[in-house]
C-alpha positions, -999 to +999 in steps of 0.1 A: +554-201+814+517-192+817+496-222+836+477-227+801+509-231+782+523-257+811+490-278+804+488-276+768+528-288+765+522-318+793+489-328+774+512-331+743+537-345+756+513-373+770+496-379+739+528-384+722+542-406+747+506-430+749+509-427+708+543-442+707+534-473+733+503-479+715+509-472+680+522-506+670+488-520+679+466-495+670+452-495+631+431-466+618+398-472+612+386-467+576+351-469+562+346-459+525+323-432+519+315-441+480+329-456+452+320-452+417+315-470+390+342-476+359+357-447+340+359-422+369+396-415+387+397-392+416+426-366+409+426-342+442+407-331+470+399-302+493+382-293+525+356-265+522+366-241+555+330-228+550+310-263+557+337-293+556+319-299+529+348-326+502+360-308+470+369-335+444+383-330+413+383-359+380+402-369+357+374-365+337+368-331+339+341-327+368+337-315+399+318-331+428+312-323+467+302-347+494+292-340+527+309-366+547+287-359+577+254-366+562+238-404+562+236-397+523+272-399+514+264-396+473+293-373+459+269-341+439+280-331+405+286-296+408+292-299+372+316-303+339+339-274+340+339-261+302+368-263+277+383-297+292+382-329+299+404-334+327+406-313+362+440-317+384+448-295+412+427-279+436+434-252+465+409-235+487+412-191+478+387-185+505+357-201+524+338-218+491+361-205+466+387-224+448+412-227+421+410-254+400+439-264+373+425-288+341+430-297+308+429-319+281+441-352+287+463-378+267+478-403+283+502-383+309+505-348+290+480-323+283+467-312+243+493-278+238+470-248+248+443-265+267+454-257+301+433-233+323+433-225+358+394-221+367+381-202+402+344-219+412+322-202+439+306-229+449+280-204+464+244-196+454+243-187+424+277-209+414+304-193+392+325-208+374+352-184+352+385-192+337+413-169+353+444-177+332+452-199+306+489-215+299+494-223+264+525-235+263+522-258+289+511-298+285+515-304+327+502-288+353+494-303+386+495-298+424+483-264+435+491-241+468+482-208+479+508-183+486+504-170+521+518-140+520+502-131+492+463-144+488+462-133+449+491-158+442+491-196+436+524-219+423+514-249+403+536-276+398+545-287+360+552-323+363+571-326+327+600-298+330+599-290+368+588-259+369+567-240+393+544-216+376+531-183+398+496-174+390+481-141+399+444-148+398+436-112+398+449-106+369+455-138+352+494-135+346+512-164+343+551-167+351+579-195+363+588-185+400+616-215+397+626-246+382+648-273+394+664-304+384+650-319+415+613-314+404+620-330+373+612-365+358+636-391+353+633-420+327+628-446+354+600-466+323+578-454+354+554-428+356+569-399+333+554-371+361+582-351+384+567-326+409+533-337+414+516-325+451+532-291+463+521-273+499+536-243+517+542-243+553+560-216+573+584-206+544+591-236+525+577-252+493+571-288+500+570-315+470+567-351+462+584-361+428+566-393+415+591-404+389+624-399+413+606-414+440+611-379+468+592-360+493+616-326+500+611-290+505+627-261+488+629-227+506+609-195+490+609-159+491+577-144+498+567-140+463+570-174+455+610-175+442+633-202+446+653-192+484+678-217+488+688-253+480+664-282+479+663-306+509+651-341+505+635-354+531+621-393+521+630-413+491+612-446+482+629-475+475+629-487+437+626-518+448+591-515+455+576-497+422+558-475+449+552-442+437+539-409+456+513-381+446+497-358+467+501-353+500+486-327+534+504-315+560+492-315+595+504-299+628+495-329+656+510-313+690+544-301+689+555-316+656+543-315+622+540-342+598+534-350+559+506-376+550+514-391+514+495-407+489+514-436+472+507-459+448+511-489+457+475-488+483+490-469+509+497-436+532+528-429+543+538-408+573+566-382+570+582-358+601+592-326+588+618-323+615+624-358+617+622-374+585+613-410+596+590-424+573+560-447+583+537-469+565+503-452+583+475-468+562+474-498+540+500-520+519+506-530+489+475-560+492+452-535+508+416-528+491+407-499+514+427-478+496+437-489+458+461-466+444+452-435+462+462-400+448+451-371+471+441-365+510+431-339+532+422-337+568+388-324+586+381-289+600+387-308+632+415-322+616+399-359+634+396-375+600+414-376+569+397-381+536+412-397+507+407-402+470+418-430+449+425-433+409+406-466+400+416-467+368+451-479+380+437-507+394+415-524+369+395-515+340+365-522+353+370-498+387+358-463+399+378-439+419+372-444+463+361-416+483+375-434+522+373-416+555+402-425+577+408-419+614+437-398+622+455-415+652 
């Protein structure tokens, strides 16, 4: 094994082994970057590769950046993104370019017609074009890019667990799949199956808010359903918890899942080792109130996460909170 090899595998290996004897006493450290006012809920967020500049999108249909390393921490409107009133999934296409799913809004399903799948340049000059429309669908939510093909994003329908694939070169719309095990349940719960999806080496991974499961599904490199579903966490019932979206990060030799549950907390998830972990928060925190998206730093030293508000109270605005990643 080459010498840099041996040190990289032995500096992992002690990292791991000073995480696990200190973990139980170590907490994060949080510090919230803004919060706004009433009537705005944080849907999803995004790391600009270009200038780790924060991508956020609204429930309300607008799009804001932050710079979490400046002493200004003031989220900028980039602006209202036209034809609709909500915005829902985000993934990065390249440095300062990103797709963007919205619609418009009522209560958990979208006005038949109204949903769009937007690419914004956040460049100079910005650009901001519609790239496909899907008018027969009233969900669409978590985004991810196909690696294997960079033209190609799957979007998750939360109402009939589907997965659509997206060619934003031309704007075609298709299912790659659909499965029972992306679909809602009547649990009088949320009414939203698939919600967060991400791709890592060549499986889909999901959380499914009303069934309460964080799995992965194996694809084909164009996006098609490969195998059989695996399910990796379940919440209990008992707790009304609920997850959304969630990022997936390589620390050492293992990789892990980092899920945003209602219920004011982030849960930890091994993708070899499914053990789940209560990472952030609890069901009394206020650092986090009902958070709905993350993503990690360039650096990947913090994690940034996004909160609904609404959920919490009438009178509260959506959290923008910088978290340590331990």
């Amino acid at each position: 094994m080459p010498r840099l090899s041996i040190v990289i595998v032995l500096f992992c290996a002690a990292a791991s082994a000073f995480t696990s004897l200190v973990h139980q006493r170590l907490v994060p450290e949080a510090r919230q970057l803004y919060k706004f006012d009433a009537n705005t809920t944080l849907e999803n967020i995004a790391v600009n590769s270009l200038d780790g500049k924060l991508v956020i999108t609204s429930f309300e249909g607008r799009l804001y950046t932050l710079d979490p390393y400046s002493n200004d921490t003031e989220p900028f409107l980039v602006g209202q993104l036209p034809g609709v009133d909500a915005l829902f999934g985000i993934v990065e296409l390249a440095p300062n370019t990103f797709a963007i799913a919205g619609g418009n809004l009522t209560e958990f399903r979208l006005e038949p017609g109204s949903a769009k799948i937007f690419k914004v340049s956040l460049g100079s000059p910005k650009a901001i074009d519609v790239i496909a429309s899907i008018p027969d669908s009233t969900s669409i939510n978590g985004m991810a890019l196909l690696p294997w093909n960079p033209d190609i994003v799957l979007a998750a329908n939360s109402e009939n667990g589907s997965i659509y694939r997206i060619d934003i070169r031309t704007g075609h719309v298709g299912i790659a799949f659909s499965d029972s095990i992306l679909a809602p349940v009547d649990t009088g719960n949320v009414p939203l199956g698939v919600n967060g999806i991400k791709i890592w080496n060549s499986d889909l991974y999901f959380t499914n808010s009303a069934q309460g499961l964080f799995g992965r599904i194996p694809i084909t490199r164009d996006g098609g359903k490969a195998g059989n579903a695996t399910i990796l966490s379940t919440l209990p019932s008992s707790t009304g918890d609920t997850y959304d979206d969630f990022a997936i990060i390589s620390q050492c030799e293992r990789v892990y899942a980092y899920i945003a549950t209602h219920g004011n907390s982030i849960r930890k998830v091994g993708l070899d080792d499914p053990i789940e972990t209560i990472y952030f928060g609890d069901g009394n925190s206020t650092t986090v109130e009902q958070p709905s998206s993350l993503a990690f730093s360039r650096d990947r030293k913090m994690m940034y996460v996004v909160t609904n508000g609404f959920l919490t109270g009438p009178d509260q605005g959506g959290q923008i909170v910088e978290i340590s990643a331990i």
